[in-house]
C-alpha positions as CSV (number, residue, x, y, z in Angstrom):
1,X,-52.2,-41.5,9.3
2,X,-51.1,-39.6,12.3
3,X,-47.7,-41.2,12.3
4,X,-47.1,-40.3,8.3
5,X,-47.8,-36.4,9.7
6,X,-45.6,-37.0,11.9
7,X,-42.9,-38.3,9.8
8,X,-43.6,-35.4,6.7
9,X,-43.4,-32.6,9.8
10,X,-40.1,-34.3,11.4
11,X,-38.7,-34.4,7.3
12,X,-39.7,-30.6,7.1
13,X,-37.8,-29.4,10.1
14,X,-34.9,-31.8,9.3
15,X,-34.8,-29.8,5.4
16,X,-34.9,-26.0,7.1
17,X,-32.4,-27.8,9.8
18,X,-30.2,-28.4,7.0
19,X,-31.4,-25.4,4.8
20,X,-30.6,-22.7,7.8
21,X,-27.7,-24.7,8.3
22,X,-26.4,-24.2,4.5
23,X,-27.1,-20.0,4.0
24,X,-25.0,-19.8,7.5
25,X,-22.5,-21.8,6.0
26,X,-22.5,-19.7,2.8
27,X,-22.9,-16.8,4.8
28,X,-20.3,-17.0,6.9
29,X,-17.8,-18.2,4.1
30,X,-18.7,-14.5,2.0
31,X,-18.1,-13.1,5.5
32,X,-15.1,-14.3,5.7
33,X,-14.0,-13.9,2.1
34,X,-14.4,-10.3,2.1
35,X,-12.9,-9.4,5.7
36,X,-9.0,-8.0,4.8
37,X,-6.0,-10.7,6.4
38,X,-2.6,-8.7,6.3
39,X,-2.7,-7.0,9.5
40,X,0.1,-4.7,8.1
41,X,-0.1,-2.5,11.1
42,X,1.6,-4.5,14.1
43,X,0.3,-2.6,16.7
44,X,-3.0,-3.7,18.8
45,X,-5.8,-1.1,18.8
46,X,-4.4,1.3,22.1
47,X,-5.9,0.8,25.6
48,X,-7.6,4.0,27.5
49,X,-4.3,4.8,29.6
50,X,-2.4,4.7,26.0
51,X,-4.8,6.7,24.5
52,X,-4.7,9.1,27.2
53,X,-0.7,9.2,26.9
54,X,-0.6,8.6,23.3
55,X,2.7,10.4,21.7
56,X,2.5,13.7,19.7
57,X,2.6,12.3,16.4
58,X,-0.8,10.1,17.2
59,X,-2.3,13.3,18.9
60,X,-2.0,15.0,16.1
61,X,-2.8,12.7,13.5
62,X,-6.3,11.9,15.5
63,X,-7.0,16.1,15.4
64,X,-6.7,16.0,11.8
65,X,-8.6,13.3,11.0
66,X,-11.2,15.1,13.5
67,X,-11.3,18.3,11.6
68,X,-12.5,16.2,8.3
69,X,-14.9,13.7,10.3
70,X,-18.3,14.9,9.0
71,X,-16.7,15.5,5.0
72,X,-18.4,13.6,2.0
73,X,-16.1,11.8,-0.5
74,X,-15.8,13.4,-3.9
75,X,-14.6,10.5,-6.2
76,X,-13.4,10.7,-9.1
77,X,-13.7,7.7,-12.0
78,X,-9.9,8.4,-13.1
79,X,-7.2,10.3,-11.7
80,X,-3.9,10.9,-14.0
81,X,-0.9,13.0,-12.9
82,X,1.8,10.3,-14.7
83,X,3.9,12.3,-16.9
84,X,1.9,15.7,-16.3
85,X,3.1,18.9,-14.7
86,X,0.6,21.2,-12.5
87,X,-2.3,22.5,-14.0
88,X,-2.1,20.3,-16.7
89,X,-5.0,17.9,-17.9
90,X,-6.8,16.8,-14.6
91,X,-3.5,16.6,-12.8
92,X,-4.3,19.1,-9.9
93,X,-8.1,17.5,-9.5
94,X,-6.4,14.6,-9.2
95,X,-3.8,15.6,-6.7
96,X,-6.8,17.3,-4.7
97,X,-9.0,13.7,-5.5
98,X,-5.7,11.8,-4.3
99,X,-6.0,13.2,-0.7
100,X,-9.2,11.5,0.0
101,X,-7.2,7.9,-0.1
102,X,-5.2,9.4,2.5
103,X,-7.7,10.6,4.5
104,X,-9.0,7.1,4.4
105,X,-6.1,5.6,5.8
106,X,-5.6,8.4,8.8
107,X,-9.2,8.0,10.0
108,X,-8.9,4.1,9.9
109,X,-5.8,4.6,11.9
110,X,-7.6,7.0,14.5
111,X,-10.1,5.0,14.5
112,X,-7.8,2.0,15.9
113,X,-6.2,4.6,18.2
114,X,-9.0,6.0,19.8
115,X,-12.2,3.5,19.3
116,X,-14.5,6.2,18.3
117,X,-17.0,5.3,15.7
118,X,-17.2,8.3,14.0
119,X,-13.7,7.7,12.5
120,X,-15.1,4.2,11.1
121,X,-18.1,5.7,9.4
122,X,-15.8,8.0,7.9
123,X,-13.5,5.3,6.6
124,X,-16.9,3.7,5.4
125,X,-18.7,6.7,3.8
126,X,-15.6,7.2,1.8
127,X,-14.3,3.3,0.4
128,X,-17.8,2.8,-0.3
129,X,-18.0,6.1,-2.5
130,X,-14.3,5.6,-4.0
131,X,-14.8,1.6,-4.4
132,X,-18.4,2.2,-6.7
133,X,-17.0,5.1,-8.6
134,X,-13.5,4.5,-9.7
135,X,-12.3,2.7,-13.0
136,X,-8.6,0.8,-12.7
137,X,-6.3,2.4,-15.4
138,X,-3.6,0.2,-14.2
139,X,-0.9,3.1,-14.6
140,X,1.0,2.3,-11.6
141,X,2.0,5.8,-11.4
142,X,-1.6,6.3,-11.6
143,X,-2.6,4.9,-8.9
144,X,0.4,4.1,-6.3
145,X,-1.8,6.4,-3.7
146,X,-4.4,3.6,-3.6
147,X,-1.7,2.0,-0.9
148,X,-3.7,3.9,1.5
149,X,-6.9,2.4,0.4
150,X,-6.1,-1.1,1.1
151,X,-4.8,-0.4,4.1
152,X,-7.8,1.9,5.4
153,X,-9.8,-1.6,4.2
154,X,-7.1,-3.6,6.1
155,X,-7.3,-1.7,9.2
156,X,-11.1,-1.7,9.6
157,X,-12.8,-5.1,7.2
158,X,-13.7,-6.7,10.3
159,X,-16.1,-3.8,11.6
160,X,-17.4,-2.3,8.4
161,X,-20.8,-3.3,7.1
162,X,-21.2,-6.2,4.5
163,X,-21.9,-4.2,1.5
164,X,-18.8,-1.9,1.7
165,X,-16.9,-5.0,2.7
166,X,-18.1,-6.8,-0.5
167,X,-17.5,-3.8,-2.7
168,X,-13.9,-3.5,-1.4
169,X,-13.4,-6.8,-1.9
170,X,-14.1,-6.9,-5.6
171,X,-12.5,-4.0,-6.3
172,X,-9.2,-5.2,-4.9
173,X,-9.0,-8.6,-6.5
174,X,-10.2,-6.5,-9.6
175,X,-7.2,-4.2,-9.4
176,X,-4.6,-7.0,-8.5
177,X,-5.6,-9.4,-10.9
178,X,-5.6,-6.9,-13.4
179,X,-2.0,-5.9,-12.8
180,X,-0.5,-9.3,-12.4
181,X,-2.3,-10.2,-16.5
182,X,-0.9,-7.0,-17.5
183,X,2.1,-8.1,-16.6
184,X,2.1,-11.3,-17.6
185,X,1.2,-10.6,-20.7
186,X,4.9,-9.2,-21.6
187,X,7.6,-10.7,-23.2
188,X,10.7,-11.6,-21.5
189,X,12.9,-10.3,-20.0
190,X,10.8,-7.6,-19.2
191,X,11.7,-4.1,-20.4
192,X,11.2,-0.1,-20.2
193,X,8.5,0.6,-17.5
194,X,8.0,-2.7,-16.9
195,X,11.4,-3.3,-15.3
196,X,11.8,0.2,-13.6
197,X,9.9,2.1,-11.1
198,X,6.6,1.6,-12.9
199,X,7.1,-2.5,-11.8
200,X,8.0,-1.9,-7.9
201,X,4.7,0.2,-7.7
202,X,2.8,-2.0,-9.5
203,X,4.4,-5.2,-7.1
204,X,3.1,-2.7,-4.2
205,X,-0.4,-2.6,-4.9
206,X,-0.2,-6.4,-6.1
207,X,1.0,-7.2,-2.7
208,X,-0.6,-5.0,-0.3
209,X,-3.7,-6.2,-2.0
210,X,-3.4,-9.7,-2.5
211,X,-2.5,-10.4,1.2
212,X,-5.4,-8.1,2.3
213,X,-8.0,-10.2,0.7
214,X,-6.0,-13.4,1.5
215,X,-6.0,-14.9,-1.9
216,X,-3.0,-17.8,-2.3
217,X,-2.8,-17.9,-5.9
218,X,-2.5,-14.2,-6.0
219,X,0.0,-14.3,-3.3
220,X,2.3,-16.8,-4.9
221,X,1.7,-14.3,-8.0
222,X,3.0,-11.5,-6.0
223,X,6.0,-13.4,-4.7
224,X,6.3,-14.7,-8.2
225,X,6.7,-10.8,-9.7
226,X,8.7,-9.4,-7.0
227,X,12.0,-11.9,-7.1
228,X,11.9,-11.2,-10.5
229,X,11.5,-7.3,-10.3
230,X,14.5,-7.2,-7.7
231,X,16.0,-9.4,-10.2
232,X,15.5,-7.0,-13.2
233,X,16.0,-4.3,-11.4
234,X,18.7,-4.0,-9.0
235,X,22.1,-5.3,-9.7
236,X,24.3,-7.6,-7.6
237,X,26.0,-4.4,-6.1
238,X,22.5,-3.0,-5.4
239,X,22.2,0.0,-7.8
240,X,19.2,0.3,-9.7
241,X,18.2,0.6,-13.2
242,X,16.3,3.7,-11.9
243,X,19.7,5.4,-11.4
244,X,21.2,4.2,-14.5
245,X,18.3,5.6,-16.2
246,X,17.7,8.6,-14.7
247,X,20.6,9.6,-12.7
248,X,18.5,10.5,-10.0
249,X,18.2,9.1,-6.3
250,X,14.8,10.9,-6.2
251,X,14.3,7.9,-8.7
252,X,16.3,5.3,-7.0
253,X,14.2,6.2,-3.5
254,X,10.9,6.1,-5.4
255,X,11.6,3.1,-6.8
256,X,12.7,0.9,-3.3
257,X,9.6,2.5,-1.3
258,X,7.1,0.8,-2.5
259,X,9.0,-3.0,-2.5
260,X,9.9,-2.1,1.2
261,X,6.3,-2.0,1.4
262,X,5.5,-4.6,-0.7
263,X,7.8,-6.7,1.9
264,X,6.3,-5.4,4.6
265,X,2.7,-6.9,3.5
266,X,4.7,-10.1,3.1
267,X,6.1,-9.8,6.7
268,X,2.7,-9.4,7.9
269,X,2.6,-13.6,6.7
270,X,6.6,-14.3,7.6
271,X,8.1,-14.4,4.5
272,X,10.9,-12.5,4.4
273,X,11.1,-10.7,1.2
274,X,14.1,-8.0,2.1
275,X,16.2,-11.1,2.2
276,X,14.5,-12.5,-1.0
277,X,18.1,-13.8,-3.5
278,X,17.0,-13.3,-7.6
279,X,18.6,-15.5,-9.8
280,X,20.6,-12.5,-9.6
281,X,21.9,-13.3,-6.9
282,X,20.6,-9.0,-5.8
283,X,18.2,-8.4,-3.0
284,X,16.2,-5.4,-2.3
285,X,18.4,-5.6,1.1
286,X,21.8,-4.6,-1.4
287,X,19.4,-1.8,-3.0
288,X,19.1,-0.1,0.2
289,X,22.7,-0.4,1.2
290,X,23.6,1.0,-1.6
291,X,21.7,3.8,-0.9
292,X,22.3,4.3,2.7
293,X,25.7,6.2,2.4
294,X,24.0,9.2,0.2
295,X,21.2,9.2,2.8
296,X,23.7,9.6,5.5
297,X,25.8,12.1,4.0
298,X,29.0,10.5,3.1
299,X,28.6,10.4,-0.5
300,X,26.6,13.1,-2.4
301,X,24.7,13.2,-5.9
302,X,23.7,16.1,-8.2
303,X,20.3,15.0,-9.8
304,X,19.2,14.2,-12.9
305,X,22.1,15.8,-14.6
306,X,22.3,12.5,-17.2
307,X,19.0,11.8,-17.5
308,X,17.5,10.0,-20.4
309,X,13.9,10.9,-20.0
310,X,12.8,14.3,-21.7
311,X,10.5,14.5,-18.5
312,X,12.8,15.4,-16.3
313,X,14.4,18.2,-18.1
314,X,10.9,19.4,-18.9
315,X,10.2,19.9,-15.0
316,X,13.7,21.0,-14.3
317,X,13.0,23.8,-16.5
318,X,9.4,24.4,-15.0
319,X,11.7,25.1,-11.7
320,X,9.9,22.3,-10.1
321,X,11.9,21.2,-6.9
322,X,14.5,18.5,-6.6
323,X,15.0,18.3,-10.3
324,X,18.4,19.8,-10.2
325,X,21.0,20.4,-8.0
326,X,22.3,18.4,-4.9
327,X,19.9,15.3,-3.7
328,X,18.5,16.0,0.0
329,X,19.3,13.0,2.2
330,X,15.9,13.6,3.8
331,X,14.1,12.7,1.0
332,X,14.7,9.2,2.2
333,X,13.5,9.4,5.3
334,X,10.0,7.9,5.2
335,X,11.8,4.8,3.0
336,X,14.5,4.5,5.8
337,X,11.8,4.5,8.5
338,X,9.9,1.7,6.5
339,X,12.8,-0.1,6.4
340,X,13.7,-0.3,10.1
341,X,10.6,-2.0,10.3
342,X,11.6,-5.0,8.3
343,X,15.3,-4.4,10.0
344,X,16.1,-2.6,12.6
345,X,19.7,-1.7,11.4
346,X,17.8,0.9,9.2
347,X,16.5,2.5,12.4
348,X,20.0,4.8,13.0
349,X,19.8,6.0,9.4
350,X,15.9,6.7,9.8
351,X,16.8,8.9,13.1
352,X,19.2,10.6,11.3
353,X,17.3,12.1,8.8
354,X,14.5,13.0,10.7
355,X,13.7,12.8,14.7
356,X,10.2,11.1,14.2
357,X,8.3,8.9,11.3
358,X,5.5,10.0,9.2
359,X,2.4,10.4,11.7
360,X,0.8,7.3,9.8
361,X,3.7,5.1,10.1
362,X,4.2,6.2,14.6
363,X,0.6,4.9,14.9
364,X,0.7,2.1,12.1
365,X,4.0,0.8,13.1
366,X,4.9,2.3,16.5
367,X,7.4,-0.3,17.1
368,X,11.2,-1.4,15.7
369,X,11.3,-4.3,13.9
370,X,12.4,-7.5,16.2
């Protein structure tokens, strides 16, 4: 009798053994499904003698960040500026709503710059808030500002608490998957905003967002998308359908930012998407070398002047700027600086148009591309 005691007590501990055994299994696999992959920014989180001699640009992105540490998010369930001027519809709520993703990005990035926990909280406080309250329109236009949220989530999955991790998670894989059936669902060859700069922000957000969470068949999807977006979009010589549309390089800049990020997500996992051939035979590589002699100067552009959208006379006459007149080279200069991170033969046209990147991008990116 003692013996069969013995035997039921040894088969109990064997079953919670194997029981324990399974929920850390489980547990660690949701861990690990919900902690971001990318790595977009490059750079290690900085040592004391860095921080202590970080550059200007760092500095003063940390004393922003600082000034908004003990805010509360204000969500919003729908932002919409696409196709609105100022104080029209929600458009400046949104604008004001908008800054919040930002914020979310610096304070992940001072965060990694400086160790201090308050910027993390904040980072949490405020995906938790925006991740729970806001409904996908999947207007690209919409929402090409939620760049910043993936990458605040990128920056800091590892250290944020389960929940918010979780949240994020599903929100992301909600948002890509929902773009990629949108698209999908189209006939082809695509057409209208679905070949212009609608697509390269929607291939952003695909992108950034499917390598974040690490998902392979929405990764192939986003590769899938963007060799045929530079296909429909850019021609052999590299000018875009956004300039034959618009005849605007405000358009033909807004359009190539967001694929340079797009490959800059994908160089995060080597692949090489500035080099990425269409059928085509264009690469987004073409695209910004057609550009790069307006951004230096040695051919210039008046904007807009043949535009076919009624928008853009609309905010021409609303004396909006950059809507007529001659195109500013140094509206390019965030895309340029992008772009010497993928190659560093963009690096000289960066410089030129302005001494130093975007705060983000000195702390995200502090280094040329190898």
């Amino acid at each position: 009798m003692a013996l069969k005691v013995r035997e039921v007590n040894q088969a109990g501990r064997r079953w919670r053994v194997r029981a324990t055994l399974a929920v850390l299994a489980a547990s660690a696999f949701a861990n690990h499904a919900a902690q971001a992959a990318m790595n977009f920014c490059a750079a290690p989180a900085m040592q004391t003698s860095e921080r202590t001699n970080a550059d200007p640009g760092v500095k003063a992105l940390v004393k922003m960040v600082q000034s908004h540490v003990n805010e509360q998010p204000k969500p919003l369930a729908k932002l919409h500026t696409e196709g609105t001027l100022p104080h029209e519809g929600i458009y400046d709520e949104s604008v004001e709503a908008e800054k919040e993703l930002g914020l979310m990005r610096d304070a992940a990035l001072a965060w990694r710059a400086t160790g201090d926990e308050r910027y993390l909280r904040l980072v949490d406080r405020f995906l938790l808030a925006w991740v729970t309250t806001y409904q996908p329109s999947f207007n690209p236009i919409d929402e090409t500002n939620f760049e910043s949220l993936i990458l605040a989530y990128d920056l800091t999955a590892s250290a944020l608490p389960v929940k918010t991790r979780n949240a994020t998670n599903a929100f992301i894989t909600k948002m890509v998957s929902g773009y990629i059936t949108d698209i999908d669902k189209q006939k082809r060859p695509l057409q209208g905003t679905y070949r212009n700069n609608w697509q390269s922000h929607r291939i952003k957000l695909v992108s950034m967002g499917a390598f974040t969470i690490d998902d392979r068949k929405l990764i192939n999807a986003a590769q899938r998308l963007f060799v045929e977006h530079v296909g429909d979009n850019i021609a052999p010589d590299g000018s875009t359908v956004d300039f034959a549309e618009r005849d605007a390089l405000h358009y033909v800049t807004y359009d190539l930012q967001p694929l340079v990020t797009a490959a800059l997500a994908a160089r995060r996992h080597n692949r090489n998407w500035l080099a990425e051939r269409a059928a085509s035979g264009a690469t987004l590589a073409d695209a910004l070398n057609w550009l790069t002699p307006y951004a230096l100067g040695t051919k210039t552009h008046d904007e807009f002047v043949h535009s076919s959208v009624a928008f853009d006379a609309k905010r021409r006459e609303a004396g909006l700027p950059g809507y007529s007149g001659e195109w500013d080279p140094k509206n390019s200069a965030e895309l340029f600086y992008l772009a010497a991170r993928l190659d560093g033969r963009y690096a000289p046209v960066a410089l030129r148009l302005a001494p130093t990147p975007p705060a983000w991008l000195a702390v995200c990116l502090p280094l040329a591309a190898r």
